[in-house]
C-alpha positions in Angstrom: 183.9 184.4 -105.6 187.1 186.8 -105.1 190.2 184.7 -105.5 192.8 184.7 -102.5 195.7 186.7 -102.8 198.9 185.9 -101.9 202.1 187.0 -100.8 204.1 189.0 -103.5 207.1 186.3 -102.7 205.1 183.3 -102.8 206.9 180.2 -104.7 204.8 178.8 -107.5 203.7 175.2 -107.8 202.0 173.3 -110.6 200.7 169.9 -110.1 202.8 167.5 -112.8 201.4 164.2 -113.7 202.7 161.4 -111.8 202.3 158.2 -113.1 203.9 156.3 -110.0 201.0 158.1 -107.7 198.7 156.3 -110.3 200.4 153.1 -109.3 199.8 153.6 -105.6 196.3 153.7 -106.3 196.6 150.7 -108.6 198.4 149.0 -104.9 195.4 150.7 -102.5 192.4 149.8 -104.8 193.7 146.3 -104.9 194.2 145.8 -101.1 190.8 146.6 -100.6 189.1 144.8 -103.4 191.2 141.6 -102.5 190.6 142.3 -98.7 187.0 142.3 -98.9 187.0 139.3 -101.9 189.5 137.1 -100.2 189.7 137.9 -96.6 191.9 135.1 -95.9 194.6 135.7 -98.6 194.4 139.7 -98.1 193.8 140.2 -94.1 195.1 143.4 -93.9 193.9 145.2 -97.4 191.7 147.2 -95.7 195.0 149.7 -95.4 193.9 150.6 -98.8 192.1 153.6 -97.8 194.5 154.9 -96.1 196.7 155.1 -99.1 194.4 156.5 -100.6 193.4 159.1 -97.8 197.2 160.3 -98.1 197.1 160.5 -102.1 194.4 162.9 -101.8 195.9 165.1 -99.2 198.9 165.1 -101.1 197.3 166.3 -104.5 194.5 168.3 -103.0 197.1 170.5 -100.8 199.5 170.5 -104.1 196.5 172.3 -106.3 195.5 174.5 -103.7 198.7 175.3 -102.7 199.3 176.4 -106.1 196.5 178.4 -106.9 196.7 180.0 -103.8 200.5 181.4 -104.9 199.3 181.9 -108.4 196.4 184.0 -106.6 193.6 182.6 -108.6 192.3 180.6 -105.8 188.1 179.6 -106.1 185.8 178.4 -103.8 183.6 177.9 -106.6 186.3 176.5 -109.1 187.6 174.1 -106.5 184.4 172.6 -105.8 183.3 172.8 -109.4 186.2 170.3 -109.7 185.5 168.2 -107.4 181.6 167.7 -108.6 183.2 166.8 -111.8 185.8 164.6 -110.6 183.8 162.3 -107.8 180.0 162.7 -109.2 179.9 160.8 -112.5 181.4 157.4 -111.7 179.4 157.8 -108.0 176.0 158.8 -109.5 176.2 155.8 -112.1 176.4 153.4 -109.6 174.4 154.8 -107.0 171.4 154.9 -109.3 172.4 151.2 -110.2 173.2 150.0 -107.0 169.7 151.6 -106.0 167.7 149.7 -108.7 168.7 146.4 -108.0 168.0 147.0 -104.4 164.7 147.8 -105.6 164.3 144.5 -107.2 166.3 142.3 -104.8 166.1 143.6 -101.6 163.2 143.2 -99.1 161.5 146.1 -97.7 163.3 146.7 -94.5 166.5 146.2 -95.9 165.2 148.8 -99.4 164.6 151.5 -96.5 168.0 151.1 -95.2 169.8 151.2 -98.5 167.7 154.3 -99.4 169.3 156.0 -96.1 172.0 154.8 -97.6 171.9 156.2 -100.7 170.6 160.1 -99.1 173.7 159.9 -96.9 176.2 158.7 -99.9 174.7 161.5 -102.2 175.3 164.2 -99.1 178.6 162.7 -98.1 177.6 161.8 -94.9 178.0 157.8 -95.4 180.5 157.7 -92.6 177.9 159.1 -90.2 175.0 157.2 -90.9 177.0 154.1 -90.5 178.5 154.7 -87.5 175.0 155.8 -85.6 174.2 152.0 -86.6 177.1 150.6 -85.1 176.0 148.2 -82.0 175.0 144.9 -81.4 172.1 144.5 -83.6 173.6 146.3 -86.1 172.9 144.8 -89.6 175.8 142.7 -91.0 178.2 145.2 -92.5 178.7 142.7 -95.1 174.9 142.9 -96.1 175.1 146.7 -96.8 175.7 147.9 -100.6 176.9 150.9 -99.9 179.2 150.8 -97.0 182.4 151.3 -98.9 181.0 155.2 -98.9 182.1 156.1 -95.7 186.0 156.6 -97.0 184.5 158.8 -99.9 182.3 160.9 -97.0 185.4 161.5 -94.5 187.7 162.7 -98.0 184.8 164.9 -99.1 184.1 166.3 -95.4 188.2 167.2 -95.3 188.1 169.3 -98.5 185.3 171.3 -97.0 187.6 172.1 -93.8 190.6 172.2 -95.8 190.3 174.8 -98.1 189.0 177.6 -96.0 191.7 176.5 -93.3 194.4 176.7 -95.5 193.3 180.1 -97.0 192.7 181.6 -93.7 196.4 180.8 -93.4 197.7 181.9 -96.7 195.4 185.2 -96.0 196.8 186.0 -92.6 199.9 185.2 -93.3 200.6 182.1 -90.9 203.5 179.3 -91.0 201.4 176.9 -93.1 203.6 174.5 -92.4 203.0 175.0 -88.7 199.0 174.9 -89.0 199.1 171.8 -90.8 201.3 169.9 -88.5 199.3 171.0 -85.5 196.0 170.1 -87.0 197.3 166.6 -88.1 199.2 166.1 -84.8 195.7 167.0 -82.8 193.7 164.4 -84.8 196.5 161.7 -84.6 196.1 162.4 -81.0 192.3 162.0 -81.0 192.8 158.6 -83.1 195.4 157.0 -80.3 193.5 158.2 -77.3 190.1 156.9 -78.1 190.6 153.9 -80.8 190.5 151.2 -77.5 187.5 153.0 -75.7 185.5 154.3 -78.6 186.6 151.8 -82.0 183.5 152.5 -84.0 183.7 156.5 -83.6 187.7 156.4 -84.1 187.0 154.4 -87.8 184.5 156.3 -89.0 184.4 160.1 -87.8 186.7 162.9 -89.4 188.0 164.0 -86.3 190.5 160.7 -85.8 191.3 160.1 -89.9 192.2 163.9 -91.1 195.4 163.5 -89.8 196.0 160.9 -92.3 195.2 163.1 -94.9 197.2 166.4 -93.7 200.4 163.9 -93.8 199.7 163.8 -97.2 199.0 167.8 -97.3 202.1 168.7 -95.7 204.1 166.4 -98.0 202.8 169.0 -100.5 203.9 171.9 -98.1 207.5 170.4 -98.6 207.7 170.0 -101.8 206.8 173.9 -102.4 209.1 175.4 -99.4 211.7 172.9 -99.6 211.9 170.8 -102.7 215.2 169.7 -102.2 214.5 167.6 -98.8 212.2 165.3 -100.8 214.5 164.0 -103.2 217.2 162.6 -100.7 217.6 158.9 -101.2 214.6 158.7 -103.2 215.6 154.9 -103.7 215.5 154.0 -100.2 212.4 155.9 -99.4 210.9 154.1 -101.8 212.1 150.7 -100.6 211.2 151.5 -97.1 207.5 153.2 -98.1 206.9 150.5 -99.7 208.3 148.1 -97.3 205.6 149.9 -94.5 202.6 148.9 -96.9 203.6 145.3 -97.3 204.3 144.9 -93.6 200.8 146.3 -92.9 199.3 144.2 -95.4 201.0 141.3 -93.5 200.6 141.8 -90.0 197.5 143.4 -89.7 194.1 141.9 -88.9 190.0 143.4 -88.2 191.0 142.1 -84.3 193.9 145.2 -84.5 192.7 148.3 -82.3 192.6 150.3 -86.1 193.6 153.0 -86.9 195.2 153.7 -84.0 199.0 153.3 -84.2 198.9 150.8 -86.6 197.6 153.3 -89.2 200.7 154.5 -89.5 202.7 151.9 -91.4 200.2 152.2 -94.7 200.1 156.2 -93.9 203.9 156.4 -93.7 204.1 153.7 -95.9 202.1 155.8 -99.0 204.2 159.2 -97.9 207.6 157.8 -98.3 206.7 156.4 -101.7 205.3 160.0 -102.7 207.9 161.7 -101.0 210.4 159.5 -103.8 209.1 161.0 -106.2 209.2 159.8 -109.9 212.6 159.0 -110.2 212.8 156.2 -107.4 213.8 153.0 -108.5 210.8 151.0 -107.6 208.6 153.9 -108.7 209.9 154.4 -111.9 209.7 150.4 -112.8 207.0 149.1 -110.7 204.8 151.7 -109.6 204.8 153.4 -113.0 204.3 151.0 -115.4 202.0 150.3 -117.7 199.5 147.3 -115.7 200.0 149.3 -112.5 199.2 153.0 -114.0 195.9 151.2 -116.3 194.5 150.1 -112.3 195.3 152.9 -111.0 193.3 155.1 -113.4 189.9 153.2 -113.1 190.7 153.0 -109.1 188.1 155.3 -108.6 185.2 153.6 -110.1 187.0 149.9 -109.3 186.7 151.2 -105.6 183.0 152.2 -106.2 181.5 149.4 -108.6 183.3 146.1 -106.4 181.4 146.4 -103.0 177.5 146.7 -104.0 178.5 143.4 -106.5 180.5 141.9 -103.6 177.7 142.5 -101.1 174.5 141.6 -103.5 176.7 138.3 -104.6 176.2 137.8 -100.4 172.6 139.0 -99.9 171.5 136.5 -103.4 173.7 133.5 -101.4 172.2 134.1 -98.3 176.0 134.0 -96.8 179.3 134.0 -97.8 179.6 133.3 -102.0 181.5 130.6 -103.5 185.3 131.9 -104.2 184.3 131.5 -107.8 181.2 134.0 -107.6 183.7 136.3 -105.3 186.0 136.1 -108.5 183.1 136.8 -111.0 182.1 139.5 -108.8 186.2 141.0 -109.1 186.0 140.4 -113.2 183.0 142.3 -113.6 183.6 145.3 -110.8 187.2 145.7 -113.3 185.0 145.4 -116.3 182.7 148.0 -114.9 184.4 150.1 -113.8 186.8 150.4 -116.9 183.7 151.2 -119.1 182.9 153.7 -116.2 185.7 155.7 -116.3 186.0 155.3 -120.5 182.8 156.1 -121.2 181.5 158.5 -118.2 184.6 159.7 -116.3 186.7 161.0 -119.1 183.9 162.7 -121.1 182.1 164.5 -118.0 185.2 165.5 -116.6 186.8 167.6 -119.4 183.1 169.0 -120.2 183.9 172.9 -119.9 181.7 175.6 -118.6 179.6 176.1 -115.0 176.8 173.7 -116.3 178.5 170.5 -115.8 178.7 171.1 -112.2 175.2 171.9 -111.9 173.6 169.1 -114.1 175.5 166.8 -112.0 174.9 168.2 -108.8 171.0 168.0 -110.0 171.3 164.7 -110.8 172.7 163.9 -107.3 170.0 165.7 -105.5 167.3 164.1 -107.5 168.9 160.7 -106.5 169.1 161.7 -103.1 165.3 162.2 -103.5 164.6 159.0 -104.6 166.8 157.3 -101.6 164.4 159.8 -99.3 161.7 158.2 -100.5 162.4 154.7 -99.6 163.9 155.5 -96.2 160.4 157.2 -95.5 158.8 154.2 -97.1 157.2 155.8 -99.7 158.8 154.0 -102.1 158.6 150.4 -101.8 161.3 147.5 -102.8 159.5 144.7 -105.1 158.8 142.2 -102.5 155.8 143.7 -100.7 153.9 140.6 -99.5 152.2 141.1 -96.6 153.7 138.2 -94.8 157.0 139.5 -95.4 156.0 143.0 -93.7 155.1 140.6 -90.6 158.7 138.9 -91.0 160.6 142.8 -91.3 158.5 143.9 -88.4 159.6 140.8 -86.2 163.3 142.1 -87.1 162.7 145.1 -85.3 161.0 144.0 -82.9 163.2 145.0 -79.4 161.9 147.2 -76.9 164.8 147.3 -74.5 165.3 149.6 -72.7 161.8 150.8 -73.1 159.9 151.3 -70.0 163.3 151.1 -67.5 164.5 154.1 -66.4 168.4 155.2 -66.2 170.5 154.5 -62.9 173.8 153.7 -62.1 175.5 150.5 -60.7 178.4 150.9 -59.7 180.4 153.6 -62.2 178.2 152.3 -65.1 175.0 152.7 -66.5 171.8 150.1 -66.2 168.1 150.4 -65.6 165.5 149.9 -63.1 161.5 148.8 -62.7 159.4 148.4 -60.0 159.2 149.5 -56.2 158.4 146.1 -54.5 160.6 145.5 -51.4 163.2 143.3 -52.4 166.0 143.9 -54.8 167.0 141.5 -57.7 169.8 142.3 -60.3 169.6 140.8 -63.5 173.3 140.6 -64.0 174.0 139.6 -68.6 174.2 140.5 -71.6 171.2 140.9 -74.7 169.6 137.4 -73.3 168.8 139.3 -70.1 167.8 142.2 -71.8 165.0 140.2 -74.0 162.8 139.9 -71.0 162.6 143.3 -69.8 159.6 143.6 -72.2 158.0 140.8 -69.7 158.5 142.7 -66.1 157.7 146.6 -68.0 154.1 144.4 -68.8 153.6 142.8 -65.4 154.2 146.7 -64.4 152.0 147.9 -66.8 149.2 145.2 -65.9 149.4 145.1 -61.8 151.0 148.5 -60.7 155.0 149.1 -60.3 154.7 147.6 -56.2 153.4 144.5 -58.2 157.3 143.8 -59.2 160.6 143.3 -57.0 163.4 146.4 -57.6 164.2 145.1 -60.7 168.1 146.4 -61.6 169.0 145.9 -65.2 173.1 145.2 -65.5 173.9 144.1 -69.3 176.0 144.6 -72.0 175.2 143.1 -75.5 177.9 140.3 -76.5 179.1 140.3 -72.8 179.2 137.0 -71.6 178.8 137.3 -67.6 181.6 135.0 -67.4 185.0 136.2 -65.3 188.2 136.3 -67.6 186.3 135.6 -70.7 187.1 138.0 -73.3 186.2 139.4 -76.8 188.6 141.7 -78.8 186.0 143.3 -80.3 184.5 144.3 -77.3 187.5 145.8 -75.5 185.5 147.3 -72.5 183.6 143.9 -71.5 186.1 143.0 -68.6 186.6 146.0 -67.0 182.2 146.3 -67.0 181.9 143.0 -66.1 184.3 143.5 -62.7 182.6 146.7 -62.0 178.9 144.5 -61.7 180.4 142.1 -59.6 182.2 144.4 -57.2 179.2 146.1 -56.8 177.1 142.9 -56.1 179.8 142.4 -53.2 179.0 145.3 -51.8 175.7 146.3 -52.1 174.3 142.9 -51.6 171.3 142.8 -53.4 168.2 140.4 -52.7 168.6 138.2 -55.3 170.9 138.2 -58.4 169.7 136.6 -62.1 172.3 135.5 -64.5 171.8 134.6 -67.5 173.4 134.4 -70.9 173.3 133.5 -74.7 175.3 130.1 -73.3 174.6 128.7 -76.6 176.2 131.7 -78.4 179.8 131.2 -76.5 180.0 127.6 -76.0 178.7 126.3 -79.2 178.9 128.8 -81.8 182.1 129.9 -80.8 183.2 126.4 -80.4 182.5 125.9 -84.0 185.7 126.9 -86.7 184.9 129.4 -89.6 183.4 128.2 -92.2 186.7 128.9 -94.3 188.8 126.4 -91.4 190.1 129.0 -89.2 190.1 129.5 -85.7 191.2 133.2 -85.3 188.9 135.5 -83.6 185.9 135.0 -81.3 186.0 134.5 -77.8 188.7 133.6 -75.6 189.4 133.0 -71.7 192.2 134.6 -70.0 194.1 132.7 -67.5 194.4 134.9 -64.9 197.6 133.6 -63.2 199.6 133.2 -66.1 198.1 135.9 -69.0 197.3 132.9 -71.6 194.8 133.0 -73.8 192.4 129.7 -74.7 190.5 130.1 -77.5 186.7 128.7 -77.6 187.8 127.8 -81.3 189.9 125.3 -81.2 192.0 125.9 -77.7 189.8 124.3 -75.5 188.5 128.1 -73.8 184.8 126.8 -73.1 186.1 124.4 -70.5 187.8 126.9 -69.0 184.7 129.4 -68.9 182.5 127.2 -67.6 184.8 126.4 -64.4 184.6 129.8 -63.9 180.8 130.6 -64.7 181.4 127.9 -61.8 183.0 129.6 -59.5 181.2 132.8 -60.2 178.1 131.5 -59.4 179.8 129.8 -55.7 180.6 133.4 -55.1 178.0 135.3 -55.6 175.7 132.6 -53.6 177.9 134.2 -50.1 176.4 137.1 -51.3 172.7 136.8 -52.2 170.3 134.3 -54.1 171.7 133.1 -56.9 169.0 132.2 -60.0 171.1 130.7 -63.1 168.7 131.2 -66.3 169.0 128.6 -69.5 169.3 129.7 -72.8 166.3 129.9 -75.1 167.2 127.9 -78.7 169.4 129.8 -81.3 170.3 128.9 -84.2 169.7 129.8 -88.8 166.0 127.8 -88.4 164.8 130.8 -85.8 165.8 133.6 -88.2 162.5 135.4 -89.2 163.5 135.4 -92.8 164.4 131.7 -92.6 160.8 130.8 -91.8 159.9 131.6 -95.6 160.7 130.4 -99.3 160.5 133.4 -101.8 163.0 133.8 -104.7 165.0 137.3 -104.6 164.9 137.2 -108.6 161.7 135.8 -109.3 158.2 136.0 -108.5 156.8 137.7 -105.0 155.2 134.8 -104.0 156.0 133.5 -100.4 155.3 130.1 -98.5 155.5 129.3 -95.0 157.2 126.8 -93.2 157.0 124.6 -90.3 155.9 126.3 -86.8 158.5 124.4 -84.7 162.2 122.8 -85.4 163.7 120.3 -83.6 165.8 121.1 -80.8 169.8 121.1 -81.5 171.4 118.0 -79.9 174.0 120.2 -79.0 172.8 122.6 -77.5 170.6 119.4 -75.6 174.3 118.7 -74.1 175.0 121.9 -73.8 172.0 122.7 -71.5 172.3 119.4 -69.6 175.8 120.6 -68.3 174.5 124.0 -67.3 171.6 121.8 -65.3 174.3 120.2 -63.7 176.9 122.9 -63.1 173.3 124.8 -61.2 173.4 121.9 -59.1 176.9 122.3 -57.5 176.6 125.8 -57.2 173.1 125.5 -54.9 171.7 127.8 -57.8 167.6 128.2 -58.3 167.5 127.3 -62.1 165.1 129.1 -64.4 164.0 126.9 -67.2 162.6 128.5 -70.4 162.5 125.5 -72.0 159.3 123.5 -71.3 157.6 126.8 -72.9 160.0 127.2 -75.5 160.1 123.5 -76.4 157.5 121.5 -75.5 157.9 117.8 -76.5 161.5 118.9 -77.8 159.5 120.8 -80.4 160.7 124.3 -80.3 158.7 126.6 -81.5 159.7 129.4 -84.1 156.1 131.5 -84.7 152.6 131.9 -83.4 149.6 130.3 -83.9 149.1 132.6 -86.8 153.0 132.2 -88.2 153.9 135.7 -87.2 157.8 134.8 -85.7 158.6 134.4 -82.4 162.2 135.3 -82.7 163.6 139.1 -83.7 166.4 137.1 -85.4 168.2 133.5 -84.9 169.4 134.3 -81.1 166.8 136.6 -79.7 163.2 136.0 -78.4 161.3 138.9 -80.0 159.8 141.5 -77.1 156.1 140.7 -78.7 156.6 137.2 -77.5 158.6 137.5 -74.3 156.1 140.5 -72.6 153.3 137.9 -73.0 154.7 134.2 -72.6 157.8 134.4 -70.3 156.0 133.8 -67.2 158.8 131.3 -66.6 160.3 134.4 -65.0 157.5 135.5 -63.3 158.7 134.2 -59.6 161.7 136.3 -59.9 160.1 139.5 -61.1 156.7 139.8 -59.2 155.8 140.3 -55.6 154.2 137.6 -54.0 150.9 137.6 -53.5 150.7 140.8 -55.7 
């Protein structure tokens, strides 16, 4: 490919070897690795990539900057580098990440670390992820390869990056101009949807290049004006980092992230660059000798920690010991130094165009493989046929299958039937389990055999006034809407229902670790204060006003108040059998039923009582769920009942849930 030409007065710039910028990534690498070890001692190292998001802008802009005015600019050479620089350390351990999935993993969780692996060798780990984002999205803890997705956005900006800033450099534009409006337009994107879309705004380009182009236009400075970057070097490298330890400090998973809070790390890393090596604190901490060794194996330390971190999990069944987390940190720095000894440095200085294509070979033919398993036609170790029963009762969820899109209100739901009365059924995903049962009764008898049945439910929504969630910023505002319209539209009956035993006992329950931060909360209303269901008395609160609630809508319409069905670890598919992840394949079964939680016994003899002062009809699953106080767990054959340890699979519900059967079907029909 033609290089780019440039201007005949075009500065120079050669990219110099900073060994303080090697200590910034020694500082990013260990946020993360400690933030995702040691949660509780590190609660905000997850602004480790974003240092490192402004490291790369700043040295990717600086080299192409330079060619650019040196006119020897490459398409091909640039990405020729980059195959050389981010394929050896990734394809080692990719292929070994992928082989002990193989051997550890059972086959529904093998298919989803062979996406995985496809969408880490294309780059596109950052999109796969975030299309799996929702409430029955698999534990992000349980995925190998979920660190990827800060690799994919870097790789997806120096596709965009290079052709914009050589359209500029061609057609003469203020570069300085195009890269401040670009980065402004993506900070803009990041603020106005991190509260309404959080998921999209972590993971998508469009909301992190900014981050990225502050680092690029650092580089733009230090070619155009030089002399700008090296005022009070010392105190920009106090208050850099200054930024990065207050983010470290103050910030938690509950913030709205990135968002505004992105910028004390981003800000943070550009001050410290923007020092330069002659700064104080650069000179003496960030560049010396401990600090420069991490930040040279940072790569492959940031690579190797999280599939060991995430396996150690997986092999536990739950969080690890701290000692395993420890072992888990020894070994990732132990790895990833022979990684960067041994493949790193002798792939990277290999000479000529057939480096780039070996590796690029190798990539697709691991790719390949991680096709294969995603299509299933490579299977993980652990093929017993019961376990295939176990993954297929995991998937099992049919909702919304069958309904058909409405609107209540200014939100989306669903509707079945054409029978003459309405009835909403007003929750969250305990609501939406039994659509599978009024779809069949439709199926079976005809559509005028069932009431106007109106779906309104929001996974993890507790239909509860003023109870809130951080991580589900848009519950309140959706829950209001369904009640104003119930005021309104006065339907013929209204079903509420909830995973009761989710708020009120799970979240009643501290973190394993102590804690009590997190989870759900009630809202005083009158005063703003917040009363946590951990630990600050909340669930008193929330059931006075599931109380209330339920006294209001009864002005309104029949009110039916549904129990909860039994939750807990003994319903989890994959808790019904005893097979060894490192040995044999070999599986045995376990008891049908459990015994009924005595708390959630109290728990559900409230709830009978708080029905009875409200005048609500109560719909009890719990004679067919528990006969005897036996509550069953599989079928007659020991194919599970349950699509995890909360949720009645649809397989179940469609056929044995005739306990709502007077609230869905027509008399007489």
């Amino acid at each position: 490919m033609t290089p780019v030409a440039a201007p005949a007065t075009a500065p120079t710039l050669h990219l110099k070897y900073r060994p303080d910028i090697d200590g910034l990534r020694a500082i990013a690498v260990l946020s993360v690795v400690a933030f995702h070890a040691f949660p509780k001692w590190m609660p905000g190292g997850f602004i480790g990539v974003d240092i490192f998001f402004v490291i790369s802008g700043y040295l990717i802009t600086t080299i192409l900057l330079g060619n650019l005015a040196n006119s020897s600019f490459s398409y091909a050479d640039f990405y020729g580098r980059r195959i050389r620089r981010l394929f050896p350390a990734l394809l080692t351990v990719l292929a070994a990440t992928f082989v002990v999935g193989w051997y550890v993993l059972l086959s529904d969780e093998f298919q989803q670390l062979g996406k995985h692996v496809l969408a880490g060798g294309a780059f596109l780990s950052n999109l796969a992820f975030w299309s799996e984002t929702g409430y029955f999205d698999t534990a992000t803890e349980s995925k190998p390869l979920l660190h990827l997705w800060s690799l994919a956005v870097e790789e997806q900006f120096y596709i965009v990056w290079p052709l914009v800033l050589g359209l500029a450099w061609k057609r003469g534009w203020r570069i300085g101009r195009v890269l401040g409006a670009l980065a402004l337009v993506s900070f803009i994107v990041n603020v106005a949807l991190v509260h309404r879309y959080p998921s999209a705004t972590f993971y998508l380009p469009a909301s992190r290049f900014w981050e990225l182009a502050v680092g690029g236009l650092l580089a733009y400075v230090r070619l155009h004006r030089p002399g700008s970057m090296s005022r009070g070097d010392d105190l920009q490298s106090l208050a850099g980092l200054g930024l990065i330890v207050l983010g470290l400090a103050v910030l938690t998973h509950l913030k709205a992230f990135p968002g505004w809070w992105a910028m004390l790390p981003v800000f943070g890393a550009a001050l410290c660059i923007a020092a330069g090596p002659a700064a104080f604190l650069n000179r003496f901490f960030l560049a010396s000798k401990p600090m420069v060794w991490v930040g040279l194996i940072s790569y492959p330390l940031y690579l190797w920690h999280w599939p060991l971190l995430a396996y150690a999990r997986i092999l536990e069944g739950g969080m690890p010991s701290r000692n395993i987390r420890i072992a888990c940190v020894v070994l990732a720095f132990a790895l990833a130094w022979l990684t960067w000894f041994f493949v790193e440095k002798r792939v990277r200085h290999a000479t000529g165009p057939r480096t780039p294509r070996l590796l690029a070979a190798a990539m697709a033919a691991l790719m390949a493989c991680g096709a294969l398993a995603w299509s299933q036609w490579l299977s993980a170790r652990h093929s017993d046929p019961y376990l295939a029963q176990v993954v297929a009762a995991t998937q099992d969820w049919s909702y919304p299958q069958g309904l058909t899109a409405t609107r209540i209100g200014d939100d989306p739901g669903w509707r079945l039937g054409d029978g003459p009365h309405t009835v909403l059924l007003f929750g969250d995903s305990h609501i939406e389990q039994y659509a599978a049962r009024a779809v069949a009764l439709a199926k079976k008898d005809g559509a005028q055999s069932i009431h106007s049945l109106l779906f309104a439910t929001r996974g993890g929504c507790p239909p509860i006034p003023n109870v809130m969630e951080d991580l589900n910023p848009g519950c309140d505002a959706w829950r209001s809407g369904v009640i104003d319209w119930i005021h309104k539209n006065r339907p013929d009956a209204v079903v509420i229902g909830g995973c009761w035993n989710c708020y009120f006992i799970k979240q009643a329950v501290a973190n394993p670790d102590g804690s009590h931060d997190g989870g759900f909360y009630y809202r005083d209303p009158s005063t703003g204060t917040n009363y946590r269901f951990r630990g600050g008395g909340g669930g008193e609160w929330a059931l006075k006003s599931l109380e209330y609630l339920l006294k209001d809508l009864a002005l309104y319409t029949k009110v039916y108040f549904l129990l909860d069905n039994p939750i807990g670890e003994p319903f989890e598919p994959k808790r019904l059998i005893d097979f060894n992840r490192l040995g044999g394949w070999s599986v045995s079964r376990v008891s049908p039923t459990t015994p009924r939680p005595g708390d959630q016994k109290f728990l559900d003899a409230r709830l009978r009582q708080l029905a009875l002062a409200t005048n609500a009809t109560l719909i009890d699953p719990l004679p067919t769920l528990c006969p005897g106080d036996a509550c069953i767990r599989t079928f007659a054959d020991g194919v599970p009942v349950y699509k995890d340890g909360d949720h009645l699979r649809s397989a179940y519900t469609e056929k044995f849930a005739t306990y709502l059967d007077p609230v869905l079907k027509v008399p007489g029909r």
